[in-house]
C-alpha positions as CSV (number, residue, x, y, z in Angstrom):
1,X,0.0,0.0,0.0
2,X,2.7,2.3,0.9
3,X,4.3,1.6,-2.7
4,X,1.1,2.8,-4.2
5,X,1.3,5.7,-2.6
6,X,5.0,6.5,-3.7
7,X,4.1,6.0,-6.9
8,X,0.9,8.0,-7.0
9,X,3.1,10.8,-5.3
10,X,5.6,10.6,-8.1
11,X,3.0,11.2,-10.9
12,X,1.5,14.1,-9.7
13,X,5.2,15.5,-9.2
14,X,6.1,14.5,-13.2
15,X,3.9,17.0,-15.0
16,X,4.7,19.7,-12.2
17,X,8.1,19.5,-12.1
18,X,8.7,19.5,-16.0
19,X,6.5,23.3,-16.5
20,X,8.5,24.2,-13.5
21,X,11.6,23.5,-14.5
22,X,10.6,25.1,-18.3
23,X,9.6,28.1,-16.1
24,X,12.9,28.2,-13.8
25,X,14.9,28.0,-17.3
26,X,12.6,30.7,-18.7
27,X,12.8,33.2,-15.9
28,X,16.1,32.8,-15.0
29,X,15.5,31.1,-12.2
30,X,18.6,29.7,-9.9
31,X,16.7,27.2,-7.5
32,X,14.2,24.6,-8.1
33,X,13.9,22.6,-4.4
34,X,11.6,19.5,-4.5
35,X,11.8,16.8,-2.1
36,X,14.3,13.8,-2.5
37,X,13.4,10.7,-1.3
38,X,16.1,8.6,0.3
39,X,14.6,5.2,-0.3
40,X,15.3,3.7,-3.7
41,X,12.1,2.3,-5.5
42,X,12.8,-0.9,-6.5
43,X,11.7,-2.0,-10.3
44,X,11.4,-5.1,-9.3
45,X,9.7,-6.8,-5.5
46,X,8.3,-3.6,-3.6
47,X,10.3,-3.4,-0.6
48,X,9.2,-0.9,2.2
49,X,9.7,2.8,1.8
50,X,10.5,5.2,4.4
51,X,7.8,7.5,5.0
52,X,9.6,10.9,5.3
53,X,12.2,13.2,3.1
54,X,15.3,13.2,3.9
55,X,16.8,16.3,1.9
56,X,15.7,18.6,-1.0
57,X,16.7,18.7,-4.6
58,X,17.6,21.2,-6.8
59,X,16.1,20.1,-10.7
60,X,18.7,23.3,-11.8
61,X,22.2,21.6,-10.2
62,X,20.5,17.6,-11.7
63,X,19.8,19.0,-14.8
64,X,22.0,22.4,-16.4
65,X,25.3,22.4,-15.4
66,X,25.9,25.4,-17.1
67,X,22.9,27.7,-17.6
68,X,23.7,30.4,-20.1
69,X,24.6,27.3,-22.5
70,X,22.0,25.3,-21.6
71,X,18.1,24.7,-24.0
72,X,15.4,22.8,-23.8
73,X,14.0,21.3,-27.6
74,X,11.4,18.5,-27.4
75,X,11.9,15.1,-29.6
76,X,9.9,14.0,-32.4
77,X,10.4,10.8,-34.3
78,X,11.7,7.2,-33.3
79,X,15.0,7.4,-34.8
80,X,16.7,7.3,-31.4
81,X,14.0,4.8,-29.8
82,X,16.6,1.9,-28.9
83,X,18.7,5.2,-26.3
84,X,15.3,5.9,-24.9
85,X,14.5,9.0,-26.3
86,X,10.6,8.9,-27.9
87,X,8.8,11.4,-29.4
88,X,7.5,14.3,-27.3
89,X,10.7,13.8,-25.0
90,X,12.5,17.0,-23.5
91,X,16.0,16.7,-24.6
92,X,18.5,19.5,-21.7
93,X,21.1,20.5,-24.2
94,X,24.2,21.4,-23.4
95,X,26.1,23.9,-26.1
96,X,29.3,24.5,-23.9
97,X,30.3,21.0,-24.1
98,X,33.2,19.5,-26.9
99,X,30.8,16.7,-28.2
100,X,33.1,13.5,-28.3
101,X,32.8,10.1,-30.0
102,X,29.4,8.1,-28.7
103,X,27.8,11.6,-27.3
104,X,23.8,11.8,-28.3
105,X,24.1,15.4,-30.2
106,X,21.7,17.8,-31.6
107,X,23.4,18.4,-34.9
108,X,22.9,20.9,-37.7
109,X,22.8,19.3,-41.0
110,X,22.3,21.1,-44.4
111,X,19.7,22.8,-42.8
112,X,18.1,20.5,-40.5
113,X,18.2,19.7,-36.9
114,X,18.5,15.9,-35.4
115,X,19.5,14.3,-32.4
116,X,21.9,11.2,-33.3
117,X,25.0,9.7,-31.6
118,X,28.1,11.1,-32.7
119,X,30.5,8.6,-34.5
120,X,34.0,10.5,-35.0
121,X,35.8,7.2,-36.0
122,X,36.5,5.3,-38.6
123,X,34.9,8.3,-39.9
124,X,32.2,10.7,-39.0
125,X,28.4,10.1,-39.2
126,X,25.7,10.3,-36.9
127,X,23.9,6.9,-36.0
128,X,20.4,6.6,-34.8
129,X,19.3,3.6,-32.4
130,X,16.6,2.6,-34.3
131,X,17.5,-0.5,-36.7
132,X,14.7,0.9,-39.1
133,X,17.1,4.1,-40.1
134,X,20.5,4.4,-42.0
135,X,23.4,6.3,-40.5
136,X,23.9,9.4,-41.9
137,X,27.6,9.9,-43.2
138,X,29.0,13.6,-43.0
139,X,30.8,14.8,-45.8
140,X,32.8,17.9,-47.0
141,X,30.4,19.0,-48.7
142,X,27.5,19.1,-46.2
143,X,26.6,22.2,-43.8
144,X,26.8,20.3,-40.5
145,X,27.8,21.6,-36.9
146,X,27.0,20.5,-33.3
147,X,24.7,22.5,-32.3
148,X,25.0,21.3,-28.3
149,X,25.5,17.7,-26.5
150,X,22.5,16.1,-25.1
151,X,22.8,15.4,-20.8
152,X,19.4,14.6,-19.8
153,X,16.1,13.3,-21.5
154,X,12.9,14.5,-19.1
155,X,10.1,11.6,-20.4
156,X,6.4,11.7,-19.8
157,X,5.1,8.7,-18.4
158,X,1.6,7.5,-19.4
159,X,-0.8,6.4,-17.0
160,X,-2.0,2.8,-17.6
161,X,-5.4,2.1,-16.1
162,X,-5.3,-2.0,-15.3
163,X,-8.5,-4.1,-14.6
């Protein structure tokens, strides 16, 4: 029973805390405190959970390291299905970091923004993590730039209503 209630507790946080960390990002915002529950939930048998907070957390310190670098840009698509990002997804971007090989990356190509994994060797291309697409190779003559490194994917969870 006490499980339950964790979990209900955690939904009603999840749509909350998403418009207020968009707001804190939006207004400039240095602090976002929610409670931080000690206890680990366990994804497999439900073991007991305290019934108290221990400390707060900050959404800003998890989230944007560095603020005046850091967006927000939602997903769309199922080319990166298979690294967990879906479509609707809020990808924290992070522009002042040196993308390396195997970094998910919002990329600038010809045009067109997508978020793939960077590939630097043999060569570079950016590879999806859905079987159903082809990586795309970068050449010379192609407009393409990182345009920031992704560090945090904020997901929606649907509710599921059992018998």
């Amino acid at each position: 029973m006490l499980f339950l209630k964790y979990v209900t507790i955690f939904k009603e946080y999840t749509d909350y805390l998403i418009m207020e960390l968009i707001k804190a990002k939006l207004l400039n915002t240095s602090l976002l405190l929610r409670p931080l529950f000690e206890s680990k939930v366990s994804a497999g048998f439900p073991s007991p959970a305290d019934d108290y907070v221990e400390r707060t957390l900050d959404l800003n310190e998890l989230c944007i390291k560095n603020p005046p670098a850091t967006f927000f840009v939602r997903a769309e698509g199922e080319s990166m299905r298979d690294a967990g990002i879906t479509a609707g997804d809020l990808l924290v971007v992070d522009r002042s970091l040196e993308a390396v090989h195997g970094d998910i990356v919002i990329a600038a190509l010809d045009g067109e923004f997508t978020v793939k994994f960077l590939h630097t060797k043999p060569q570079l291309y950016l590879q999806p993590a859905n079987d159903n697409y082809s990586p795309i190779f970068i050449n010379e003559a192609q407009d393409f730039s990182i345009f920031g490194v992704v560090t945090n994917i904020l997901k929606r969870v649907k509710r599921c209503h059992l018998p």
